[in-house]
ZAMARGU-4260 file (C-alpha; in steps of 0.2 Angstrom, whole numbers, plus 5000, padded with zeros to 4 digits):
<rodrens>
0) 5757/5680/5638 | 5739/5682/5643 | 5734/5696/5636 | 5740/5687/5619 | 5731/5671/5625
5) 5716/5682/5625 | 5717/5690/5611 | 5720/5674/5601 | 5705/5668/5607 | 5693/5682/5600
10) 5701/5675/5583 | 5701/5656/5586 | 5680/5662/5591 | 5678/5672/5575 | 5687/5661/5562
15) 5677/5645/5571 | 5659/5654/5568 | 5666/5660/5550 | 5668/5643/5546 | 5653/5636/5554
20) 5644/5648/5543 | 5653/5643/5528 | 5648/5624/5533 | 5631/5629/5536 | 5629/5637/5517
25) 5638/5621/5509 | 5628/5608/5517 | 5611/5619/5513 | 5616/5621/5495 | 5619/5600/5494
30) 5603/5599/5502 | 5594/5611/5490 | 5603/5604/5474 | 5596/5585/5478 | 5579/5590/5481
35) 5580/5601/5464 | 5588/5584/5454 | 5575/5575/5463 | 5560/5586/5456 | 5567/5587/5441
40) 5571/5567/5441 | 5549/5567/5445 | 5542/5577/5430 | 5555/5569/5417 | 5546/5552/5424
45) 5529/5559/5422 | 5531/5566/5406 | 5538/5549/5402 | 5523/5542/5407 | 5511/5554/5401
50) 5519/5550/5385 | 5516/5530/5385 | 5499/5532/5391 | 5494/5541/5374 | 5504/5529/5363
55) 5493/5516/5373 | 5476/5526/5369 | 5482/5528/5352 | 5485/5512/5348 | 5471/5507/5356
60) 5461/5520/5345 | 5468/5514/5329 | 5465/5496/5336 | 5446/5497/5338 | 5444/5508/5320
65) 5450/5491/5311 | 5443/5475/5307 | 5448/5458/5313 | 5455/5453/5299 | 5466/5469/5299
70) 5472/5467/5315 | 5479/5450/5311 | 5486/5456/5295 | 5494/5470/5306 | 5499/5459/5319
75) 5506/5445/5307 | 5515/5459/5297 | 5524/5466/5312 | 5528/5449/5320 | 5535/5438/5307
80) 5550/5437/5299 | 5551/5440/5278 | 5558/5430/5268 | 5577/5434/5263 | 5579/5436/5282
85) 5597/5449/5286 | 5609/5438/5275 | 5598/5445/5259 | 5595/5428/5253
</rodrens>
């Protein structure tokens, strides 16, 4: 009985590290995969905003190029409604 008892335990031993090594390369995986989502997550933002800025600089571009008359023609163009409306009246 002991010399099985013994025995048993080498196994117990070697199935607990196996599965302590097995914990380890999941919990480091996880770890890795959010910090990749993460920096992918940052440059999607940045190219986001990289992206508004130079809508902003263009519009600000196209802005200073026209008159003030123009950019109230623009403005009033863009912002009120025409007549007929959705019901196409």
């Amino acid at each position: 009985m002991r010399t099985w008892l013994e025995r048993m335990q080498g196994w117990l031993l070697l199935v607990g590290l196996a599965l302590g090594a097995l914990a380890s390369v999941f919990y480091r995986g996880r770890a890795t995969g959010r910090e990749a989502e993460r920096q992918d997550r940052a440059e999607q933002i940045n190219e986001q905003a990289a992206q508004a800025r130079q809508e902003v600089r263009n519009v600000q571009d196209n802005v200073a190029r026209m008159d003030d008359d123009a950019v109230v023609a623009e403005l009033k163009s863009d912002w009120v409604r025409r007549p007929g409306g959705k019901g196409g009246r």
